[in-house]
KEGU-36772 format. One record per residue (C-alpha): x, y, z. Coordinates in steps of 0.5 Angstrom, whole numbers, padded with zeros to 4 digits, always signed. Each point is the difference from the previous one (the first is absolute). Example, Ala and Ser with C-alpha at 12.3 -4.5 7.8 and 13.67 -1.06 7.14 Angstrom:
residues 2
+0025-0009+0016;+0002+0007-0002;
end
This chain:
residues 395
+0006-0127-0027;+0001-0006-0005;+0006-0002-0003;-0003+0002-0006;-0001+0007+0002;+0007+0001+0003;+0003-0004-0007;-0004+0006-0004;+0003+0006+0006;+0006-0002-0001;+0000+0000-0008;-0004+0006+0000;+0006+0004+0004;+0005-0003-0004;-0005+0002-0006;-0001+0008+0002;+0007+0001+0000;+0000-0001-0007;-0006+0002-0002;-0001+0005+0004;-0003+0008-0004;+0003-0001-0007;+0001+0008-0003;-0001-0002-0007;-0006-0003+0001;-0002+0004+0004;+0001+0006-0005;-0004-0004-0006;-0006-0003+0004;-0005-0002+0003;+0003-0004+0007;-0002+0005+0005;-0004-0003+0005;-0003+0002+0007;+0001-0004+0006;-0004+0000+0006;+0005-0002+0005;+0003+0004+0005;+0005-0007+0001;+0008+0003+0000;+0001-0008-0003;-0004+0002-0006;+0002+0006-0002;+0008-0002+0001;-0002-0005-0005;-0004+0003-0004;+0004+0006+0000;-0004+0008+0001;-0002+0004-0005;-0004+0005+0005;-0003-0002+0006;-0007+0002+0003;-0004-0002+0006;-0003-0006-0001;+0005-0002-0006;+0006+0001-0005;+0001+0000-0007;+0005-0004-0003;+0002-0002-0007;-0001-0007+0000;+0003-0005-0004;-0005-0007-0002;+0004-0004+0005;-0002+0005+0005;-0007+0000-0001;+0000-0007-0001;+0002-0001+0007;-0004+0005+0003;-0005-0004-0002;+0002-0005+0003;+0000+0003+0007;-0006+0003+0000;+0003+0007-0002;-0006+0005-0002;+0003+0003-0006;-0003+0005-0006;+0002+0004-0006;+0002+0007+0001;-0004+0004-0005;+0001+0006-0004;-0002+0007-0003;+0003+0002-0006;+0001+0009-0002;-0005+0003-0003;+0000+0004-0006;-0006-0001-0006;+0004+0003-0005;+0008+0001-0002;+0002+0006-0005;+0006-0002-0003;+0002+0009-0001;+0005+0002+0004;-0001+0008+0001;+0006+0004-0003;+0005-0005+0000;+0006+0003+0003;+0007+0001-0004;+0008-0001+0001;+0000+0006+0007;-0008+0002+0001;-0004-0005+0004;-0007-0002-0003;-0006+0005+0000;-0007-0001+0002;-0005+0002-0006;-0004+0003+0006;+0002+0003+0007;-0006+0000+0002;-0004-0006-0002;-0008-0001-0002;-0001-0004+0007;+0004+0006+0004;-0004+0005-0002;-0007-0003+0000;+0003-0002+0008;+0001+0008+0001;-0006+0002-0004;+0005+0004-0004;+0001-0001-0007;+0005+0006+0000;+0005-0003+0006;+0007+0000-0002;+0003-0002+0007;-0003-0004+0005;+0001+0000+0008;-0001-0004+0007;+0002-0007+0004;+0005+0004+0004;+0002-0005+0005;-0005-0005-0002;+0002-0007-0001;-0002-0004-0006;+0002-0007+0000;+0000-0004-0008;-0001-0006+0000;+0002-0003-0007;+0005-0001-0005;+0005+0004+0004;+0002+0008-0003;+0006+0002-0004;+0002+0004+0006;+0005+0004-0005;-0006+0003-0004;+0001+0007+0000;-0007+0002+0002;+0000-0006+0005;+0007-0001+0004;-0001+0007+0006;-0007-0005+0000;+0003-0006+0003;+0000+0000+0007;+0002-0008+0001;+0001-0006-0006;-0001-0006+0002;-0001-0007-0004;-0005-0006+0002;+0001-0004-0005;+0007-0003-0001;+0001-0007+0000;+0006-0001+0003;-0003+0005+0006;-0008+0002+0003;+0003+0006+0001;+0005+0006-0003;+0002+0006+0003;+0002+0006-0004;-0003-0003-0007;-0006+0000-0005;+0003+0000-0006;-0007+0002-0005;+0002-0006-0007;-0007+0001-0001;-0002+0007+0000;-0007+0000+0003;+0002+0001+0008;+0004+0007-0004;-0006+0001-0003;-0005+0000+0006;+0006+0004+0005;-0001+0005-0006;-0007+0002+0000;+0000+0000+0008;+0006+0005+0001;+0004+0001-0006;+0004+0007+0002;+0001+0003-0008;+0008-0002+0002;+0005+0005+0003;+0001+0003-0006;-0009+0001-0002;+0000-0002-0005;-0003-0007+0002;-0007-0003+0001;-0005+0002+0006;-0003-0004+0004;-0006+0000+0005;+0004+0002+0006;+0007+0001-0002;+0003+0002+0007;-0003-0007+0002;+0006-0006+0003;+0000-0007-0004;+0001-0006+0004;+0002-0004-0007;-0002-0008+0002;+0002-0004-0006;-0005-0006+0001;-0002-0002-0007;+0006-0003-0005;+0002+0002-0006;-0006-0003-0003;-0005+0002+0003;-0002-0005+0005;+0000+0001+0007;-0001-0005+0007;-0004+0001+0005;+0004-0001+0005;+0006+0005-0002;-0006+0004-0001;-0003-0001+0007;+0007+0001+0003;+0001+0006-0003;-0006+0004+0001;+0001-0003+0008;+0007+0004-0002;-0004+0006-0003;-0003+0001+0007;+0005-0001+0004;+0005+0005-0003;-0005+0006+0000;-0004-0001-0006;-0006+0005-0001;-0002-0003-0006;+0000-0006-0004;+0000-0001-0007;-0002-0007-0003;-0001+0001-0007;+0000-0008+0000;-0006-0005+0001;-0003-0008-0001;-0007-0003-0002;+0001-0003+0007;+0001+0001+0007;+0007-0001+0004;-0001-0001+0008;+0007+0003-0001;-0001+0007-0002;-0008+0000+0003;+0005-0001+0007;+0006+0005-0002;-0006+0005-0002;-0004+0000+0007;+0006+0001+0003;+0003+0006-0004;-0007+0003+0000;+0000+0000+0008;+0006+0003+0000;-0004+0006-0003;+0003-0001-0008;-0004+0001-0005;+0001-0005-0005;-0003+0001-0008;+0000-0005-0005;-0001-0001-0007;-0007-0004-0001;+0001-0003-0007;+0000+0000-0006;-0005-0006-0001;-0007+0004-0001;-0004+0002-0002;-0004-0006+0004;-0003+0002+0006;+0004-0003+0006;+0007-0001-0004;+0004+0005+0005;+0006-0003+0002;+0003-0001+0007;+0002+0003+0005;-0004+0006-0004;-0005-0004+0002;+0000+0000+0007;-0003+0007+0004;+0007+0001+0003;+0002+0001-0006;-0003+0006-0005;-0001-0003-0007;+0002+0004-0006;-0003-0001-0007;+0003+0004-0007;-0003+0005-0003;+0002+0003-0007;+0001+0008-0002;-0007+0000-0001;-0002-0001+0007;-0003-0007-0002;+0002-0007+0003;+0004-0004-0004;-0004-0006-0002;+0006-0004+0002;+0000+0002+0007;-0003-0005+0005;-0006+0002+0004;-0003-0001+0006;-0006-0002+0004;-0002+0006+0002;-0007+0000-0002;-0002-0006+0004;+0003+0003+0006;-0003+0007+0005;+0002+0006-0005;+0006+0003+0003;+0002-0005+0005;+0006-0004-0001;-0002-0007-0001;+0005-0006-0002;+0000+0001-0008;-0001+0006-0001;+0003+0005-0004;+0002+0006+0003;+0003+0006-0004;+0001+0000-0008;+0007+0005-0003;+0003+0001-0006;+0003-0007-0003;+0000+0001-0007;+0007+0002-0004;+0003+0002+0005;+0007+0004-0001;+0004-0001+0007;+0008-0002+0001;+0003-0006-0002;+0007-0005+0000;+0005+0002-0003;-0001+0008+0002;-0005+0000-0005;-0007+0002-0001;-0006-0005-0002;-0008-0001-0001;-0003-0005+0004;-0008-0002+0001;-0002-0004+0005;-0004+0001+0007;+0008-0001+0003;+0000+0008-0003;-0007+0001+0003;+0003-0002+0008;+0006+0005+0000;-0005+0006-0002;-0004-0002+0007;+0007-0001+0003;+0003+0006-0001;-0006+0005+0001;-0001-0004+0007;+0007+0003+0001;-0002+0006-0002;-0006+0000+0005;+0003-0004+0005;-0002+0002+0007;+0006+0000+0004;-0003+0003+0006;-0006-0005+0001;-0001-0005+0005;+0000-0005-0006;+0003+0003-0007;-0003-0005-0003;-0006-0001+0001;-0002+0009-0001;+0004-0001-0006;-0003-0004-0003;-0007+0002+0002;+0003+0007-0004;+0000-0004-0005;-0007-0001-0001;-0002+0007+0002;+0004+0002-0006;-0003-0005-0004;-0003+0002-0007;-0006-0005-0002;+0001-0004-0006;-0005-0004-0005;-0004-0002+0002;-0002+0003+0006;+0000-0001+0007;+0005-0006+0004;+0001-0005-0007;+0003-0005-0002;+0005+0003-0004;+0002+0006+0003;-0003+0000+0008;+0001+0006+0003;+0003+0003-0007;+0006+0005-0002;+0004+0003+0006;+0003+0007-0002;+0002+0006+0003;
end
C-alpha cells in the first residue's frame, strides 16, 4: 500500500467516525446509496442501513463517496417508488362529533359489491387465518374497523433505525386506505365499513414516509420480512418507472416461498407498456383500475399484453383490472375517505385472494392465483389485452 493510500485510510476512519449515517438528512434526501461490498471494514465506516447479500445500503455523506471512489469502491444510488393514488377527494364520510366516532357514506362500497357480484350486500366475510402483509405508509391500527385486523406493526422507514417493532403509524392515510379495502371488519360495534376479506390478519409494514416516498431497499427488506413472518399475501399498492435489483431479489425469494405478491401497475396510462414495477414482472399479479362502469380508467398504466402469447404471463403484462375509481374505504384519524387510483385497485385483488386462498394446496399461491383467472370476467376489449388481461376476478 502506498503512503498515500494509507494516509486516506486513516483520514477515511477518523472521517467515518464523524460523518457517519446522518438521521436528518437521511429523512429529507437523496443520500441513500447501494454499496457492492460485503467488507466488514467499509460497512463500519460506512455505517448500515440493510444488508444484503452482495452489498449494503448505507446513507453516505460526499465525503464518503468521494472516497469510495477513490479506493475503487463500487457504489450506486438507491432507487425509489412512490404510492400510487390517481385522484384524492377531500370529502370526508360523515365526520364524527363530540362522543360518536366517523361513519362511512357507505358500509358496503361499489368495489365491494362488484367483487361479490352482490350489489345488495350488506356484510362481508372470509380471510380467516389468512395473512395479508401491507407494505405502505403504515395503518392507523386504532381505526375502529382496523385495530382487531392488525396482526404485526412494524416501521421500515425510521432514520434513526432500519427497523422498528411494534410501529406503523399512518401520517399519510393511504396504508389505512389500502388495509380497508382488504379487510376493514365494520368495527365491533357494526357500524363501520367492509372490506374484502374481514376476517383476514394485517402485517401493517410501514415502508413509505409520510410523504409518500419509499426506498427500495427498505421495500426489499420488508417484503423479505413479509415471507419470513408468514405472510400469504403481499399487497404493494406503490410502484417506479424503473427497475430495482433490489425488490426484483426480494420479489423471487418471496415468491419461492409460495406468497402471492399483488401490485399496483400505475397510473401512467393509457400508453401501452406504461405498467410499473414490480407489477411488471410474471411473479407479481399487475393490477389496473376500473371505475363504477366496469370501464379502465384512462389514468391506469397498461400492459404489454397483446405482444405477448394470449393468457400466458409475460414480463409487461397486465394481468387483472378492479374497481379503482372513487373508492370509500377507512382513513387516518379513524375516519373515512375516497380515494382513486391502481393503489385501490390492488387491495380488491388482495383481499379476494384472501377470501379464496387455497390453504390445503401443495402451493397456495399458485392455485389461488390461477382461481383468480378462473373467475375472471372478460372486459373491453376482448381477450388477454393490454388494459385489462385476463379482466375482473368475482365472486
Amino acid at each position: 500500500m502506498t503512503k498515500y493510500s494509507a494516509f486516506f485510510l486513516v483520514f477515511f476512519i477518523v472521517l467515518g467516525s464523524f460523518a457517519l449515517y446522518s438521521p436528518a438528512r437521511a429523512a429529507t434526501e437523496d443520500t441513500r446509496y447501494f454499496v457492492k461490498s460485503t467488507s466488514a471494514f467499509w460497512k463500519k465506516s460506512f455505517g448500515i442501513r440493510n444488508s444484503f447479500e452482495d452489498g449494503f445500503t448505507t446513507d453516505a455523506t460526499e465525503w464518503q463517496l468521494k472516497l469510495a471512489k477513490i479506493f475503487g469502491v463500487e457504489v450506486e444510488p438507491v432507487k425509489k417508488l412512490y404510492i400510487l393514488p390517481a385522484v384524492i377527494t377531500p370529502v370526508q364520510s360523515k365526520s364524527s362529533t363530540a362522543g360518536t366516532r366517523a361513519r362511512p357514506s357507505d358500509q358496503t362500497p361499489w368495489g365491494v359489491e362488484t367483487i361479490y357480484s352482490n350489489p345488495l350486500i350488506n356484510k362481508t366475510s372470509g380471510g380467516l387465518n389468512v395473512n395479508v402483509a401491507v407494505l405502505d405508509t403504515g395503518i392507523d391500527k386504532s381505526h375502529p374497523d382496523l385495530k382487531a385486523r392488525v396482526k404485526e406493526c412494524k416501521d421500515f422507514t425510521s432514520a434513526k433505525t432500519p427497523f422498528t417493532e411494534g410501529k406503523c403509524d399512518d401520517k399519510n392515510g393511504h396504508g389505512t386506505h389500502v388495509a380497508g379495502i382488504i379487510a376493514a371488519d365494520g368495527g365491533s360495534d357494526n357500524l363501520g365499513i367492509y372490506g374484502i376479506a374481514p376476517e383476514a390478519d394485517i402485517l401493517a409494514y410501514k415502508v413509505c414516509m409520510n410523504n409518500g416516498s419509499c426506498w427500495a431497499d427498505d421495500v426489499a427488506v420488508a417484503i423479505t420480512a413479509a415471507a419470513d413472518s408468514g405472510a400469504n399475501i403481499i399487497n404493494l399498492s406503490l410502484g417506479s418507472d424503473s427497475e430495482s435489483n433490489l425488490i426484483k431479489k426480494a420479489v423471487a425469494y418471496a415468491s419461492g416461498k409460495n406468497v402471492l405478491i399483488v401490485s399496483a401497475a400505475g397510473n401512467d396510462g393509457p400508453y401501452q407498456g406504461s405498467i410499473d414495477y414490480p407489477a411488471s414482472y410474471t411473479e407479481v399479479v399487475g393490477v389496473g383500475a376500473l371505475d363504477s362502469n366496469l370501464q379502465v380508467t384512462e389514468w391506469s398504466s397498461r400492459g404489454l399484453n397483446s405482444k405477448s402469447t394470449p393468457y400466458v404471463l409475460e414480463n409487461g403484462d397486465i394481468e387483472f383490472a378492479a374497481p379503482g375509481a372513487n373508492i370509500e374505504s377507512t382513513w387516518k384519524d379513524d375516519g373515512y375517505v375516497v380515494l382513486s387510483g391502481t393503489s385501490m385497485a390492488t387491495p380488491h385483488i388482495s383481499g379476494l385472494a384472501a377470501k379464496l386462498w387455497q390453504k390445503d394446496a401443495a402451493n397456495p399461491a399458485v392455485e389461488t392465483r390461477s382461481l383468480l383467472r378462473q373467475f375472471s370476467k372478460d372486459l373491453f376489449p376482448a381477450g388477454d389485452d393490454d388494459d385489462s388481461g385476463w379482466g375482473l376476478p368475482t365472486l
